[in-house]
C-alpha positions as CSV (number, residue, x, y, z in Angstrom):
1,X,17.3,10.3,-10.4
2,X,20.4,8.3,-10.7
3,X,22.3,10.9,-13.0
4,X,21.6,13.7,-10.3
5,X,22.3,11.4,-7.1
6,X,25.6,11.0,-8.9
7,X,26.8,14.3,-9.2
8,X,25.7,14.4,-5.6
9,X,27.8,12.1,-4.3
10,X,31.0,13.3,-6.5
11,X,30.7,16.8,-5.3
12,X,30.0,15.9,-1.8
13,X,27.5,18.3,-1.1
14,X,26.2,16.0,1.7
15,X,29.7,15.5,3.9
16,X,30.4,19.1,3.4
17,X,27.4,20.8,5.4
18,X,27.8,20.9,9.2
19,X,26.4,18.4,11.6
20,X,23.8,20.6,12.9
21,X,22.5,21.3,9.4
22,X,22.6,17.3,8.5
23,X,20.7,16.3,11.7
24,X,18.1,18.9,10.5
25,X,17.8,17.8,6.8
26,X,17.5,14.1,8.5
27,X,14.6,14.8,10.7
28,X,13.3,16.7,7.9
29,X,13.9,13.6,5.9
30,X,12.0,11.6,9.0
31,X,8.8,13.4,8.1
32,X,8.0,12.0,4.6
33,X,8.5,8.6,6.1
34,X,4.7,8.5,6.0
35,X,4.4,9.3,2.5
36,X,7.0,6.4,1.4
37,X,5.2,4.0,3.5
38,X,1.8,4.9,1.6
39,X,3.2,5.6,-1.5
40,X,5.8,3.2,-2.4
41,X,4.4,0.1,-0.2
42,X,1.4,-2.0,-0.2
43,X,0.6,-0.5,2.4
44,X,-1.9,1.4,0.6
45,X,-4.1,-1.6,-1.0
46,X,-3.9,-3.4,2.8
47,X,-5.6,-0.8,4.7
48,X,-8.2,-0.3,2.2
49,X,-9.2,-3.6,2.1
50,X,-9.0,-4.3,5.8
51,X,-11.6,-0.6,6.1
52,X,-13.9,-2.2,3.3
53,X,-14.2,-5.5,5.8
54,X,-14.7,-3.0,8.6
55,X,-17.6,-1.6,6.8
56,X,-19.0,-4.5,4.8
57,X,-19.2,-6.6,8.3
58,X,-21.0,-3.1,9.8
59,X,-18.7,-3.1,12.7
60,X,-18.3,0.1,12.9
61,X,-15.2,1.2,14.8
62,X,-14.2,-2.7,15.6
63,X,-11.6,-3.6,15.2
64,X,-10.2,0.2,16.2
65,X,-8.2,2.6,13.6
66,X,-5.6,1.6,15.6
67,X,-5.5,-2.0,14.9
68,X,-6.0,-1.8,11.3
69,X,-3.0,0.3,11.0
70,X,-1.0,-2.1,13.2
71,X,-2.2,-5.0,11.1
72,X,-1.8,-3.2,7.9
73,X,2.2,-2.2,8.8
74,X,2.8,-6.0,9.2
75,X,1.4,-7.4,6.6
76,X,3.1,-4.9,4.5
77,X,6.2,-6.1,5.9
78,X,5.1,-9.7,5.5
79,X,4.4,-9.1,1.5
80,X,7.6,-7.2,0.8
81,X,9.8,-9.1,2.8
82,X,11.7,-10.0,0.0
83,X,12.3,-6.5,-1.5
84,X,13.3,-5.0,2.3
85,X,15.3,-7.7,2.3
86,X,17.4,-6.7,-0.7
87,X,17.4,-3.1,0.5
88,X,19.1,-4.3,4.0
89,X,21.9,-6.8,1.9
90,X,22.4,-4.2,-1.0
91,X,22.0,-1.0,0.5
92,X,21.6,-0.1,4.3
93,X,24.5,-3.2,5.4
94,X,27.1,-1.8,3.2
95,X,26.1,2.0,4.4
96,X,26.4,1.1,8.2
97,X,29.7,-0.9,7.2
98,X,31.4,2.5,5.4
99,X,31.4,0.4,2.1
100,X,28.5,2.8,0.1
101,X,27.9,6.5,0.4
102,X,24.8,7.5,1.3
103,X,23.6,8.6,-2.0
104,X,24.3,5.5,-2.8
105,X,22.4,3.7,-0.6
106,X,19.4,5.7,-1.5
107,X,20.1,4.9,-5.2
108,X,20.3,0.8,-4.8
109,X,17.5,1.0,-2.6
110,X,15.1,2.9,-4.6
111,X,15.9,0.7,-7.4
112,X,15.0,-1.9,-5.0
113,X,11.5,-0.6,-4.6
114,X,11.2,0.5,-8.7
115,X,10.9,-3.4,-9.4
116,X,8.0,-4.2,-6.9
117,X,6.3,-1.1,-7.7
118,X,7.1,-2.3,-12.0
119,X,5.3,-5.7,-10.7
120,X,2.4,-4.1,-8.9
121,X,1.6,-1.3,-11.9
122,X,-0.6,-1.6,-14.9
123,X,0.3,-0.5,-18.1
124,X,-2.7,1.6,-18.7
125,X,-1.8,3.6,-15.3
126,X,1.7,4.1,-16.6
127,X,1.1,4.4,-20.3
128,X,-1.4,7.3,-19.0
129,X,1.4,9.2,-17.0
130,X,3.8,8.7,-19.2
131,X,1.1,10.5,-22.1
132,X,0.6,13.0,-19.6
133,X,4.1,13.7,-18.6
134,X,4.6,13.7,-22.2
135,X,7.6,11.3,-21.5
136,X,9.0,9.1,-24.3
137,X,8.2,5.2,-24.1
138,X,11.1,3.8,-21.9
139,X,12.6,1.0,-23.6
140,X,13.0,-1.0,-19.9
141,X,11.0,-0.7,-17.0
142,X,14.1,0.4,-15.0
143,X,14.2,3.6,-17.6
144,X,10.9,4.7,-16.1
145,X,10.8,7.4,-14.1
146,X,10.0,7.7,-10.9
147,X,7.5,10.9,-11.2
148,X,5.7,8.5,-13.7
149,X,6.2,5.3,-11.5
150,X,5.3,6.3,-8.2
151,X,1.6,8.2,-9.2
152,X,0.7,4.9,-11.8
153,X,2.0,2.1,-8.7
154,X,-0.9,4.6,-6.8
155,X,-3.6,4.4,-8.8
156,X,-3.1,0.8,-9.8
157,X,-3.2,0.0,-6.1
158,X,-6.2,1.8,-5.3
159,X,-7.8,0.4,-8.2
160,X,-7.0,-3.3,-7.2
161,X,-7.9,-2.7,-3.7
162,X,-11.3,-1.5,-4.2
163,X,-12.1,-3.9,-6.7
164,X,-10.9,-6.7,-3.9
165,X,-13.7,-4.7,-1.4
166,X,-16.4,-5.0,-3.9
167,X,-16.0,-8.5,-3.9
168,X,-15.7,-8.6,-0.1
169,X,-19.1,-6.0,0.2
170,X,-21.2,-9.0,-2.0
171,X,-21.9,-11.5,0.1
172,X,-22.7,-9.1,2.8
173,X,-24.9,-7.1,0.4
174,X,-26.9,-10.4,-0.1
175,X,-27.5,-10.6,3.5
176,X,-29.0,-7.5,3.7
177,X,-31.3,-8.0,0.8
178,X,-32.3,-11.2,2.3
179,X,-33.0,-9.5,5.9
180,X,-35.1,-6.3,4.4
181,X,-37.3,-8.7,2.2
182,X,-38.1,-10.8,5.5
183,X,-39.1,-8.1,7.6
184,X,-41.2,-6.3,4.5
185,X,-42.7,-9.4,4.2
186,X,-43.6,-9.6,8.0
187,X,-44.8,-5.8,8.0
188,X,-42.2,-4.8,9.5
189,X,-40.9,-2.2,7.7
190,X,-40.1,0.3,10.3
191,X,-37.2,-1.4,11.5
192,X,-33.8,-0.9,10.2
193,X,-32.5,-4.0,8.8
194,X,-28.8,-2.8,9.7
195,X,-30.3,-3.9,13.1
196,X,-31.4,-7.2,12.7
197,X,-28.1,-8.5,9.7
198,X,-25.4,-6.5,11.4
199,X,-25.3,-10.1,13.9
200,X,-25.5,-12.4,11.1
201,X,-22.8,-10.6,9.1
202,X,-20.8,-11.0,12.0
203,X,-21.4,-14.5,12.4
204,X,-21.1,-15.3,8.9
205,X,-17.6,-13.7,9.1
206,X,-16.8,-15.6,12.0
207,X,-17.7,-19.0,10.6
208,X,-16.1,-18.3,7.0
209,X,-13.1,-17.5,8.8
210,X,-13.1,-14.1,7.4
211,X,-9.7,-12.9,8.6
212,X,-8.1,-15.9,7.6
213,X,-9.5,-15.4,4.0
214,X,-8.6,-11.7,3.6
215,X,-5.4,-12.3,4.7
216,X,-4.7,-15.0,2.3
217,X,-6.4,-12.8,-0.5
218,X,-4.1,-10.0,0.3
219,X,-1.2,-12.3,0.5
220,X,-1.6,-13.7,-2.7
221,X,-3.1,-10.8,-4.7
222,X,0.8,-9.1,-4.4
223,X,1.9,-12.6,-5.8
């Protein structure tokens, strides 16, 4: 990416299209900001885990989509405070100051983000891309590139994130077994025993401090 970027830059492809056609390749640009957050974030392993709460505590739609979403931005920005933090002092400061071009900027930055998502992937995920791109070993992880990175840092997160909701869906799970052997063993076995746990689940969230836990397991588990 670097190499290309480069040539870029010296050819000033970038300065020499008009301002209309710059404004339109930046709101273009605005529309993959979606993508980057899921993709290239831990965004993606938050918001999973906060849904598998949702679901294990049999809430329903509480907390709303909404919420979770909210939640999940900040706590992204809490867990990679450090790496947006190097972005701003080595790339988007000396941008808005006139001392980096814009490719860059990009550049720095996304070298920025290539050493979180290094620390967050497995090598299984990106020994597998890199068989399937049929891409050399790199000798660094800075050689890697992104088309390998960015799908491996993926599946690694989804991987780790449901494997953090199976452990939350246990204890729940147990509850539920507990309530449907009760009301078998009371003859009761018309009645849904969603009906009669979904309150317990609740409390026992509410007394484990259940937020306070997930949030310290999501916390740490980017460590």
């Amino acid at each position: 990416m670097g190499d290309w970027m480069e040539k870029l830059d010296q050819a000033g492809a970038l300065q020499d299209l008009p301002p209309a056609l710059q404004t339109a390749l930046f709101l273009g640009g605005m529309v993959l900001l979606p993508a980057l957050l899921v993709c290239l974030t831990g965004f993606t392993r938050i918001i999973i885990v906060l849904s598998f709460v949702r679901r294990a505590v049999t809430a329903q739609d509480i907390p709303p989509n909404m919420v979770l979403i909210g939640l999940s931005i900040f706590l992204t920005w809490f867990v990679m405070g450090t790496t947006l933090e190097e972005i701003g002092a080595k790339a988007v400061t000396p941008f808005l100051d006139g001392k980096m071009k814009a490719t860059k900027a990009v550049e720095t930055a996304t070298e920025s983000l290539r050493k979180f998502m290094i620390r967050q992937t497995r090598r299984q995920d990106l020994a597998l891309f890199l068989h399937l791109g049929r891409v050399a070993a790199p000798e660094t992880p800075e050689d890697v590139p992104l088309r390998i990175l960015v799908p491996a840092f993926v599946i690694s997160e989804l991987k780790t994130a449901f494997i953090m909701g199976f452990c939350i869906y246990l204890p729940f799970l147990l509850v539920d077994l507990v309530v449907a052997s009760i009301l078998t063993s009371m003859g009761m076995v018309m009645m849904p025993p969603v009906m009669i746990s979904a309150p317990f689940k609740i409390l026992l969230f509410v007394v484990a401090d259940g937020w306070h836990l997930v949030a310290r397991s999501l916390g740490s588990s980017f460590g």
